[in-house]
Biopython code that builds the backbone (N, CA, C, O; Angstrom):
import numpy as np
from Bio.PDB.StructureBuilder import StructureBuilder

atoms = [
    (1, "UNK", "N", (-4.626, -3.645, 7.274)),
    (1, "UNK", "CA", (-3.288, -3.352, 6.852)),
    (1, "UNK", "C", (-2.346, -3.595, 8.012)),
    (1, "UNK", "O", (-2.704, -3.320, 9.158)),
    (2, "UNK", "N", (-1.438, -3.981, 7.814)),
    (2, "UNK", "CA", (-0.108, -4.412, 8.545)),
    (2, "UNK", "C", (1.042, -4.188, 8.440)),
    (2, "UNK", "O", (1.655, -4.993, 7.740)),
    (3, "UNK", "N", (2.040, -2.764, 9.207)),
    (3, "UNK", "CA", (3.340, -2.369, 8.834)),
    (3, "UNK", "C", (4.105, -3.853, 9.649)),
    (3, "UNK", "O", (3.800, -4.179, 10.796)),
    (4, "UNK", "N", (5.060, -4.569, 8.848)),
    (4, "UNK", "CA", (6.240, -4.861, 9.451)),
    (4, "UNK", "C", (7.602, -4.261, 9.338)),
    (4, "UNK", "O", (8.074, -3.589, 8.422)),
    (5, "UNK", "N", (8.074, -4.604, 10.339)),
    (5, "UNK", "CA", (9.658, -3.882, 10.695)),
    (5, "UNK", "C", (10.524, -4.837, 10.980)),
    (5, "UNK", "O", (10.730, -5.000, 12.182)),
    (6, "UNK", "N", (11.331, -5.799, 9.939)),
    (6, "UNK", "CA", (12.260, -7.170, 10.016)),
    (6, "UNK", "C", (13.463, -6.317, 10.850)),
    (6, "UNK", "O", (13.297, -5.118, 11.070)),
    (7, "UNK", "N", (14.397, -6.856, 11.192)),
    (7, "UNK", "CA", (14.974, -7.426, 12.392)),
    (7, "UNK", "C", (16.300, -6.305, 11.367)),
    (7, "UNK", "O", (16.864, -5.309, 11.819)),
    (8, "UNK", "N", (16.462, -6.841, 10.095)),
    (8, "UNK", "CA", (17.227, -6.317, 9.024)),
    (8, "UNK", "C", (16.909, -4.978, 8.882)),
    (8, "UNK", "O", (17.867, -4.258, 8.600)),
    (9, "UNK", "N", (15.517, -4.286, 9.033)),
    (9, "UNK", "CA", (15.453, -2.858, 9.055)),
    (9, "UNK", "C", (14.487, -2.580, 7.683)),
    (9, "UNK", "O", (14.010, -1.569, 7.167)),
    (10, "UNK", "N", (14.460, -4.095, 7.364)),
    (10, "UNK", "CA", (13.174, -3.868, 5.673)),
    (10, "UNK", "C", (12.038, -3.238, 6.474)),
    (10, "UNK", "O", (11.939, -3.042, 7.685)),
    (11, "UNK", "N", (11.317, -3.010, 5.594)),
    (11, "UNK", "CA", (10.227, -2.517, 6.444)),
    (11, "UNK", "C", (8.955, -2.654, 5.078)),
    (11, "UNK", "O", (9.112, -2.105, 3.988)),
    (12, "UNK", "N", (7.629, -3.569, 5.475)),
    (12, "UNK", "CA", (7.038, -4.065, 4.595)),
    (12, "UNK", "C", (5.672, -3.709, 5.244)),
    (12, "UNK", "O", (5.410, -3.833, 6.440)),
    (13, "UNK", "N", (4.876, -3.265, 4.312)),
    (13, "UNK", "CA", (3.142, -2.996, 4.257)),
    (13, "UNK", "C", (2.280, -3.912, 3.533)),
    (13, "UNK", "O", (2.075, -3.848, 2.321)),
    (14, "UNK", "N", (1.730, -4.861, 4.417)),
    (14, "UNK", "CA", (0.608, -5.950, 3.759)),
    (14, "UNK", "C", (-0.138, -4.956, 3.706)),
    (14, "UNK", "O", (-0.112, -4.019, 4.503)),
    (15, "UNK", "N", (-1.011, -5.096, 2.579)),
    (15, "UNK", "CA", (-2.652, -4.425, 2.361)),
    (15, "UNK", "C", (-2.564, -3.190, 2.843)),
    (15, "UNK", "O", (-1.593, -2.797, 3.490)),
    (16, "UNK", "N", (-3.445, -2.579, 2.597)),
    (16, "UNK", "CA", (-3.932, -0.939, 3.207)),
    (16, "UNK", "C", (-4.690, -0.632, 2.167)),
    (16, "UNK", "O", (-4.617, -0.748, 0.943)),
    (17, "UNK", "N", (-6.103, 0.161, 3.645)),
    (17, "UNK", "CA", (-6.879, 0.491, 3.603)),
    (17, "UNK", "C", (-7.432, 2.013, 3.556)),
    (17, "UNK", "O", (-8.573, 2.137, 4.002)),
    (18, "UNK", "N", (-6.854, 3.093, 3.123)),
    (18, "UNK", "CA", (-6.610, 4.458, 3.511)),
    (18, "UNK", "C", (-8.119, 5.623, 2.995)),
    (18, "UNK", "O", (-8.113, 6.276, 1.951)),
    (19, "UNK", "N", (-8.931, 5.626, 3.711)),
    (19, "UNK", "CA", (-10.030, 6.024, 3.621)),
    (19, "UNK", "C", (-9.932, 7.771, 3.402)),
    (19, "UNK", "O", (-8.816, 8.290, 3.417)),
    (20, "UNK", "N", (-11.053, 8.538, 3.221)),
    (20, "UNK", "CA", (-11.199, 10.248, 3.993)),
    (20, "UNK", "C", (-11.221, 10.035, 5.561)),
    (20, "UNK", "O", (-10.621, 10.852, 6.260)),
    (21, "UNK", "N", (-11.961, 8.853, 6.207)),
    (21, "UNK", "CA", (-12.068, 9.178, 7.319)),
    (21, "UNK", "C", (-10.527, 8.795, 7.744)),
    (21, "UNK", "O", (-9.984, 9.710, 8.364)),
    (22, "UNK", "N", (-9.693, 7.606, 7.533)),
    (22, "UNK", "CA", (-8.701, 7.463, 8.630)),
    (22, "UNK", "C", (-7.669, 7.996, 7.655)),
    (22, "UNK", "O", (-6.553, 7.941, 8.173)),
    (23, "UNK", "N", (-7.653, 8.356, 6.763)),
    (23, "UNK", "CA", (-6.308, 9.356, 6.243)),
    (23, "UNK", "C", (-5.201, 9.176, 6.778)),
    (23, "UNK", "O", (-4.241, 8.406, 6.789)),
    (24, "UNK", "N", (-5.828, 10.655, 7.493)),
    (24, "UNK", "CA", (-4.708, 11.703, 8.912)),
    (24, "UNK", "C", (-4.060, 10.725, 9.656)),
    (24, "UNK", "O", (-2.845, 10.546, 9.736)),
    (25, "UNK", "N", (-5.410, 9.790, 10.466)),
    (25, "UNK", "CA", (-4.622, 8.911, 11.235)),
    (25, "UNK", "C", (-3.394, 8.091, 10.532)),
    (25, "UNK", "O", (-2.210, 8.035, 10.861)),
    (26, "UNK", "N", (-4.083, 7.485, 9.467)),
    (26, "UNK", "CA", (-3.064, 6.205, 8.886)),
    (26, "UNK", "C", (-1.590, 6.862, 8.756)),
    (26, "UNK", "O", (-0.909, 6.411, 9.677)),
    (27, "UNK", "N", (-0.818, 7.789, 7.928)),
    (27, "UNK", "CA", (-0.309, 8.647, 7.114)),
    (27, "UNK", "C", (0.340, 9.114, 8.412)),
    (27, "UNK", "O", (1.558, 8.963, 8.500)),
    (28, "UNK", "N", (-0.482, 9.796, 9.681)),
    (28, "UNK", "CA", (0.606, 10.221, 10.716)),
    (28, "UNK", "C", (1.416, 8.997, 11.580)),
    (28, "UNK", "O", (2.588, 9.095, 11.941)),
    (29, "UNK", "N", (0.610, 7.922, 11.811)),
    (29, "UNK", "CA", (1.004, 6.651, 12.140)),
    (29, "UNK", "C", (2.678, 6.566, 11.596)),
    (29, "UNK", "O", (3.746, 6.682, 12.197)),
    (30, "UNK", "N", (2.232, 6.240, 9.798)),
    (30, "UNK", "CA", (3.441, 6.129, 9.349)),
    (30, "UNK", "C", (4.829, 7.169, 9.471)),
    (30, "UNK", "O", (6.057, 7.077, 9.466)),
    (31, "UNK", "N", (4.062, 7.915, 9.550)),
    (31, "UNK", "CA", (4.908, 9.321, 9.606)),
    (31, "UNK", "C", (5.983, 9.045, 10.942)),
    (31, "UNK", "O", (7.209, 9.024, 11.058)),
    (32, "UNK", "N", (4.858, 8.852, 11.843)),
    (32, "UNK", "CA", (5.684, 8.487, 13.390)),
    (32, "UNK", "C", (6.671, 7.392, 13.453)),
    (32, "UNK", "O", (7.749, 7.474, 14.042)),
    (33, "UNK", "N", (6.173, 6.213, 12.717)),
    (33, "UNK", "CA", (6.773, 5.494, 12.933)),
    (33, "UNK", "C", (8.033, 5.194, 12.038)),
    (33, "UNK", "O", (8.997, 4.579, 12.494)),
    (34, "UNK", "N", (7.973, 5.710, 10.591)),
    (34, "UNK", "CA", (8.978, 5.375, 9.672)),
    (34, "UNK", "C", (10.087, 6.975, 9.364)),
    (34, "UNK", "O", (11.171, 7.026, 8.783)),
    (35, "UNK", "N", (9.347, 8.026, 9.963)),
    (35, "UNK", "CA", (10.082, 9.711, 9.885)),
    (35, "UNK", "C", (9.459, 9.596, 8.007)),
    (35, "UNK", "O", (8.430, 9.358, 7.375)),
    (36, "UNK", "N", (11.317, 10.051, 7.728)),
    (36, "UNK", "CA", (10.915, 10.597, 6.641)),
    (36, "UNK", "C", (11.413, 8.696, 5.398)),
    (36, "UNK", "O", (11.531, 8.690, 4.172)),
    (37, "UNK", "N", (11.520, 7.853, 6.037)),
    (37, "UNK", "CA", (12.055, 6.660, 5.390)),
    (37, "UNK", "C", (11.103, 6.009, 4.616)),
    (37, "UNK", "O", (10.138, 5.611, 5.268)),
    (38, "UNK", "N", (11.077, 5.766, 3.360)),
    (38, "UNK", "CA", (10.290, 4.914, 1.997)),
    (38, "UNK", "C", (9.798, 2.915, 2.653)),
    (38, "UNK", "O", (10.469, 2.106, 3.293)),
    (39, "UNK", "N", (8.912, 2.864, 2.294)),
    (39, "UNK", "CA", (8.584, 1.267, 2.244)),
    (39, "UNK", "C", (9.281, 0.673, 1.369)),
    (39, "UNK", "O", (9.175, 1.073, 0.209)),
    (40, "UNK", "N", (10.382, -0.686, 1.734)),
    (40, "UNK", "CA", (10.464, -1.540, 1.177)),
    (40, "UNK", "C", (9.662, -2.248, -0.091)),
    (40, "UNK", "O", (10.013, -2.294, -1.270)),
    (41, "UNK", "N", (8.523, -2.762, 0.507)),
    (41, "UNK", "CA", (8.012, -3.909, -0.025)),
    (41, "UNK", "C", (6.626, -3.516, 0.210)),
    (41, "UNK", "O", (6.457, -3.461, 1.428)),
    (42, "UNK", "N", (5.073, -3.083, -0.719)),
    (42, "UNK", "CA", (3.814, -3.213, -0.312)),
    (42, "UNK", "C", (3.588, -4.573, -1.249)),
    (42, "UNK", "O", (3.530, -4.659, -2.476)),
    (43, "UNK", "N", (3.461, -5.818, -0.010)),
    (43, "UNK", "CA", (2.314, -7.122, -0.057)),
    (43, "UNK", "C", (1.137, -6.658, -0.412)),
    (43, "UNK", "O", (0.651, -5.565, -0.119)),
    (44, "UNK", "N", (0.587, -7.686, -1.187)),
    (44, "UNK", "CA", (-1.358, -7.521, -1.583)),
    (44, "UNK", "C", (-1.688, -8.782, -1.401)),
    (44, "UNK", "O", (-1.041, -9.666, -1.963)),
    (45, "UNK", "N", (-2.500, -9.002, -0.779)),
    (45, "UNK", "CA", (-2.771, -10.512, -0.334)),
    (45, "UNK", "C", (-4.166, -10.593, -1.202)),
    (45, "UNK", "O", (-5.005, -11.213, -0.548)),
    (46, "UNK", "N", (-4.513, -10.292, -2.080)),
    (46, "UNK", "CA", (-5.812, -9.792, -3.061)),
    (46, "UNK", "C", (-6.157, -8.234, -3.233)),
    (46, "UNK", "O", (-5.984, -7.243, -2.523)),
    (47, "UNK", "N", (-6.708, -8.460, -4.463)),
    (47, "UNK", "CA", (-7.343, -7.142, -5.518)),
    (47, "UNK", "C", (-8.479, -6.649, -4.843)),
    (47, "UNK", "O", (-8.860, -5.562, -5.276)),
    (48, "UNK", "N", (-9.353, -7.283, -3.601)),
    (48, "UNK", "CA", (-10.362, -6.067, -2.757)),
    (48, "UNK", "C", (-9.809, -4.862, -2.932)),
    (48, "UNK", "O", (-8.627, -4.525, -3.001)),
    (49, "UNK", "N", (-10.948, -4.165, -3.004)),
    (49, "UNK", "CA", (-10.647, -2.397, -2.970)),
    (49, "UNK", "C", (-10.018, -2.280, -1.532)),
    (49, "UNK", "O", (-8.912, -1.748, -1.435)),
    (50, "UNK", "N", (-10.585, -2.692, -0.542)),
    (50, "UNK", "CA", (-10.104, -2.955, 0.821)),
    (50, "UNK", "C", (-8.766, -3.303, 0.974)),
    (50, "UNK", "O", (-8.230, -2.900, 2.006)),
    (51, "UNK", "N", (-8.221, -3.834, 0.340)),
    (51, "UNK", "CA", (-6.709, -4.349, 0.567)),
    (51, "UNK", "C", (-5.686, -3.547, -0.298)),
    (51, "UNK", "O", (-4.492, -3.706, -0.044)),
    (52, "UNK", "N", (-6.086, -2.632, -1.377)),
    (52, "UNK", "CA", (-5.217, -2.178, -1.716)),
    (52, "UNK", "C", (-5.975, -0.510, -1.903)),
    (52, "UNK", "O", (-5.767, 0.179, -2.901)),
    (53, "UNK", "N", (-6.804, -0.098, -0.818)),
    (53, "UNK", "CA", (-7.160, 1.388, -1.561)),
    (53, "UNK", "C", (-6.460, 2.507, -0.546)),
    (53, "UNK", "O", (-6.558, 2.508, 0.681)),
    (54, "UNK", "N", (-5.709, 3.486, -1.392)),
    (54, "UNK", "CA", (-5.006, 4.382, -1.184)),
    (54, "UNK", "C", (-3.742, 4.112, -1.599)),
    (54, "UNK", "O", (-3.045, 5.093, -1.857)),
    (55, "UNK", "N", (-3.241, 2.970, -1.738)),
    (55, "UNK", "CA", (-1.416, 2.672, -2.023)),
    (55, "UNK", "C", (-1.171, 3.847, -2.787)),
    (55, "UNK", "O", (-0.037, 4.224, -2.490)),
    (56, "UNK", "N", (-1.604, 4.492, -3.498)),
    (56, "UNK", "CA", (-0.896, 5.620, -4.102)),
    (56, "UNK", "C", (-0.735, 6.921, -3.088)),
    (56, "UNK", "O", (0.217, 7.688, -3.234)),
    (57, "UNK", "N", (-1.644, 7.104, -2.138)),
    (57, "UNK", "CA", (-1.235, 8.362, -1.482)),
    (57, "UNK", "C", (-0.498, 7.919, -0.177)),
    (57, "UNK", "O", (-0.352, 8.831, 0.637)),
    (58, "UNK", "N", (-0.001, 6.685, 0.183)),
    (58, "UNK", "CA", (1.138, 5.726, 0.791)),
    (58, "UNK", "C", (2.379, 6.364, 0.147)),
    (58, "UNK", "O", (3.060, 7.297, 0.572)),
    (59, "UNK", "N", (2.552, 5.437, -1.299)),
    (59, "UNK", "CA", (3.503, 5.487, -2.118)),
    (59, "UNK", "C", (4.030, 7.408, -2.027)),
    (59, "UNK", "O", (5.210, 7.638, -1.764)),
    (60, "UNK", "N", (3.091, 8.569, -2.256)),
    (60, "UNK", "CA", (3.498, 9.537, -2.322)),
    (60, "UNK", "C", (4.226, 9.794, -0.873)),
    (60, "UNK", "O", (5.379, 9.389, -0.724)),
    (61, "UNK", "N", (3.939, 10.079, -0.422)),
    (61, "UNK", "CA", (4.772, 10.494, 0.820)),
    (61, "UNK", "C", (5.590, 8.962, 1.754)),
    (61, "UNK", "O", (6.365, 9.046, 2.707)),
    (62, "UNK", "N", (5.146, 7.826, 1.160)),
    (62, "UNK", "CA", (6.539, 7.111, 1.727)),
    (62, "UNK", "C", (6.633, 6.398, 0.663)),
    (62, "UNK", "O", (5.794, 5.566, 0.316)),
    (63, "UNK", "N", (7.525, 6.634, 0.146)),
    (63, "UNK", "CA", (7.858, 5.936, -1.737)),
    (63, "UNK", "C", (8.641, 4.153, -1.291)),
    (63, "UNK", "O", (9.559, 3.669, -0.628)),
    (64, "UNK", "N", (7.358, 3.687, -2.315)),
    (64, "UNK", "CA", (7.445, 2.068, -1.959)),
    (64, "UNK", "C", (8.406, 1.497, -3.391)),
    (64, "UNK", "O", (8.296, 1.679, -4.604)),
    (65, "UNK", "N", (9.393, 0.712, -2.495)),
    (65, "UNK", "CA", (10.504, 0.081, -3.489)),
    (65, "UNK", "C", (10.278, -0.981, -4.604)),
    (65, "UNK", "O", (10.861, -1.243, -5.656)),
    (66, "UNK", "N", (9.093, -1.535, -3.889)),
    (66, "UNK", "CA", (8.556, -2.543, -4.460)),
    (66, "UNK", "C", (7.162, -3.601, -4.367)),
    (66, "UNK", "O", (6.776, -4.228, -3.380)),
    (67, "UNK", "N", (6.755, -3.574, -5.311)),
    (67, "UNK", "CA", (5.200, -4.203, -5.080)),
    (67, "UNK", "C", (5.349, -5.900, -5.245)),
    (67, "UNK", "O", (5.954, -6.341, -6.222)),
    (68, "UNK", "N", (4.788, -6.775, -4.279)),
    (68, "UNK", "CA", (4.245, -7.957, -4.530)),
    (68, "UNK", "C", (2.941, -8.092, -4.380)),
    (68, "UNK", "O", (2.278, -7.576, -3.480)),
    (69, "UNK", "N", (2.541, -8.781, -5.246)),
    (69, "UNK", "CA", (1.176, -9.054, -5.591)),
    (69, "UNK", "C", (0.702, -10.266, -5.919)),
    (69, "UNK", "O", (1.234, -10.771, -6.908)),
    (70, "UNK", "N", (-0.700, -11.294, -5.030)),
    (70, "UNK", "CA", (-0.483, -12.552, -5.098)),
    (70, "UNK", "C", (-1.175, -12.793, -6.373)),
    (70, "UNK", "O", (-1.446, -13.956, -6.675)),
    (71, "UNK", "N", (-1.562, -11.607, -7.326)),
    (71, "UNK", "CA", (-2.549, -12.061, -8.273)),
    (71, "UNK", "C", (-3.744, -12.640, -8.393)),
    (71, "UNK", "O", (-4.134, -13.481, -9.203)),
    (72, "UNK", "N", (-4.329, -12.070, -7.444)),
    (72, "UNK", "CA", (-6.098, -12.857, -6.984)),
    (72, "UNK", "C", (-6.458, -11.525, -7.377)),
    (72, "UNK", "O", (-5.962, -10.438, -7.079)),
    (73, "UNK", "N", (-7.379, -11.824, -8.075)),
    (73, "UNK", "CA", (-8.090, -10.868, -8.537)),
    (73, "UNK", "C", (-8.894, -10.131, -7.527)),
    (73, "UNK", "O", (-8.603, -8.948, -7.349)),
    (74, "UNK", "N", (-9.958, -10.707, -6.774)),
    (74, "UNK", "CA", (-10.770, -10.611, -5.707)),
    (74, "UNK", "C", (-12.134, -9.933, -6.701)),
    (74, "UNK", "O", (-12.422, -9.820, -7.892)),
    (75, "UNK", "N", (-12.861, -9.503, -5.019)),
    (75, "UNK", "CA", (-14.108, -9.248, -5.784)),
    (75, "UNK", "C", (-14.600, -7.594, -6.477)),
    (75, "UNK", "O", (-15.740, -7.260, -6.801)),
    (76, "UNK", "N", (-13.858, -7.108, -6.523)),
    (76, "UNK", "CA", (-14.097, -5.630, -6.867)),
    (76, "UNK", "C", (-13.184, -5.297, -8.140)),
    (76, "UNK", "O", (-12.714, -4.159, -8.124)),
    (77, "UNK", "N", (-12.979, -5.792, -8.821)),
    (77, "UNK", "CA", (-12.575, -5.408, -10.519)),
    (77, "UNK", "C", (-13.218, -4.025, -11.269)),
    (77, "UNK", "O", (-12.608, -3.362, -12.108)),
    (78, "UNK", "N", (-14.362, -3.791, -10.857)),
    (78, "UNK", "CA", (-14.861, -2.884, -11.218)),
    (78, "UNK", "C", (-14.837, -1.554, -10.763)),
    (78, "UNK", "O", (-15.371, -0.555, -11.245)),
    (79, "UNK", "N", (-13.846, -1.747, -9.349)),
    (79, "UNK", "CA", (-13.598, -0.189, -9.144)),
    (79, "UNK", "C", (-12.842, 0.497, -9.265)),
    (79, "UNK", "O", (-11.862, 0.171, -9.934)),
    (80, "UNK", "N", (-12.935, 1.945, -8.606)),
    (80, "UNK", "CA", (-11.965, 2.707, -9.111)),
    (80, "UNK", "C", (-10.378, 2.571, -8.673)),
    (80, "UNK", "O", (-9.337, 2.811, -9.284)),
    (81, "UNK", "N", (-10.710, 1.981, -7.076)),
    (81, "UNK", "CA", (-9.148, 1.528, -6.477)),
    (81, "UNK", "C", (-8.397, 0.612, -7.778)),
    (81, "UNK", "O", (-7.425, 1.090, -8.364)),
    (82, "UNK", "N", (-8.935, -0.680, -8.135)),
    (82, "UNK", "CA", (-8.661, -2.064, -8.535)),
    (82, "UNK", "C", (-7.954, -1.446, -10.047)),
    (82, "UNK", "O", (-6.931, -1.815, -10.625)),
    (83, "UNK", "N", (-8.839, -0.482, -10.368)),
    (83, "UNK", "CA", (-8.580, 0.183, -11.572)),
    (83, "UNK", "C", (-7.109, 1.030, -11.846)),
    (83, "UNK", "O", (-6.388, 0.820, -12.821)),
    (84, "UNK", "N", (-6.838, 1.994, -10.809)),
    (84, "UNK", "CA", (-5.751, 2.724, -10.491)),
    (84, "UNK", "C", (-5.029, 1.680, -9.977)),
    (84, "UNK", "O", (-4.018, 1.674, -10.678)),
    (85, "UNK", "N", (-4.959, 1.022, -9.383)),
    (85, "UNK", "CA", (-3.828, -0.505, -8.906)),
    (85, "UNK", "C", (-3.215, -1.064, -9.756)),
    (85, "UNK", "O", (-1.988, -1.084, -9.851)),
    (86, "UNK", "N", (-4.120, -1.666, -10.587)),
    (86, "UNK", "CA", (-3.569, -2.480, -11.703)),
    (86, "UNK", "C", (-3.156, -1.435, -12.877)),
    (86, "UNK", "O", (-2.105, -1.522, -13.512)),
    (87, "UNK", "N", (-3.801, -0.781, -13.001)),
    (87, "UNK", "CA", (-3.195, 0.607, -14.154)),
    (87, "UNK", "C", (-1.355, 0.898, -13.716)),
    (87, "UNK", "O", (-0.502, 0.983, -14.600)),
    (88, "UNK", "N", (-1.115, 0.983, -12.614)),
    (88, "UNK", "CA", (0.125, 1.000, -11.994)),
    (88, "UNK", "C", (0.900, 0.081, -11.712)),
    (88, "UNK", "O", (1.911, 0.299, -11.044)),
    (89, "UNK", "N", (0.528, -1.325, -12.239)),
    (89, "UNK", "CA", (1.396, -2.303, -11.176)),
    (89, "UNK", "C", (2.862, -2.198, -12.159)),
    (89, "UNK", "O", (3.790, -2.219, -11.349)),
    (90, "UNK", "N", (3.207, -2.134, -13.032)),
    (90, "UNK", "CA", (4.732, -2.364, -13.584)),
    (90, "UNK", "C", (4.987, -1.055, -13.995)),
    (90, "UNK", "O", (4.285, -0.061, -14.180)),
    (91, "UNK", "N", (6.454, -1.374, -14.111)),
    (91, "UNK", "CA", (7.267, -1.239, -12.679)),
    (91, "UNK", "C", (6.625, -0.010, -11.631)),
    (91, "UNK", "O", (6.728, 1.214, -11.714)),
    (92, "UNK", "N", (6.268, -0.448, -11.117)),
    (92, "UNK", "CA", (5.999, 0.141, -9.798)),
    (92, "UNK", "C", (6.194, 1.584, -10.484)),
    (92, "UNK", "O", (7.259, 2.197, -10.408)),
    (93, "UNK", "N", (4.923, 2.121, -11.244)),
    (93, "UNK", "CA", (4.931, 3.677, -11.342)),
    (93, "UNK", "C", (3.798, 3.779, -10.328)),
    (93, "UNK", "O", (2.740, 4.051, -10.896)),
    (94, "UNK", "N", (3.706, 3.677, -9.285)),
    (94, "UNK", "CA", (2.291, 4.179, -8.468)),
    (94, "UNK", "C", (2.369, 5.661, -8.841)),
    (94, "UNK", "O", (1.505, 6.444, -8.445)),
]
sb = StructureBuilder()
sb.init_structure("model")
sb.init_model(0)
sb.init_chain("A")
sb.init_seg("    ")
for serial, (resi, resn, name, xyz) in enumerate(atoms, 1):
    if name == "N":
        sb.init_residue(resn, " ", resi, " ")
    sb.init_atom(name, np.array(xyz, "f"), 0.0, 1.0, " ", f" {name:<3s}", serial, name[0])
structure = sb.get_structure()
């Protein structure tokens, strides 16, 4: 996963990965770095559980404006992330 911070002040999250183990870390990261301010834009560069698992407990405490999604399915369709992802993608009810 990858926070950017444009020059303009957007502020965009490729992928994320938000486990039990790195939670705390990930979540205080953001915390530090964005206060109390919402994501722009969460990028999905593919449907891996890996690239998009946790966006919802992201979205709760930093509320994302908007989802792009390149539409690759990837290889995990069958789980529970891919499942809750796509169950959510329009309009952006994460």
């Amino acid at each position: 996963m990858t926070l950017l911070q444009l020059a303009n002040g957007a502020v965009i999250l490729y992928d994320c990965n938000v486990t039990d183990e790195n939670r705390t870390r990930i979540l205080g990261y953001l915390k530090k770095v964005l206060g109390s301010r919402g994501i722009d834009i969460f990028a999905n560069s593919h449907r891996d559980a890996d690239h998009m698992r946790g966006v919802r407990q992201i979205h709760n405490a930093f509320p994302i404006a908007k989802m792009w999604d390149s539409g690759v399915t990837g290889g995990t369709p069958d789980s529970t992330e891919y499942r809750e992802y796509i169950g959510h993608q329009t309009p952006l009810a994460l």
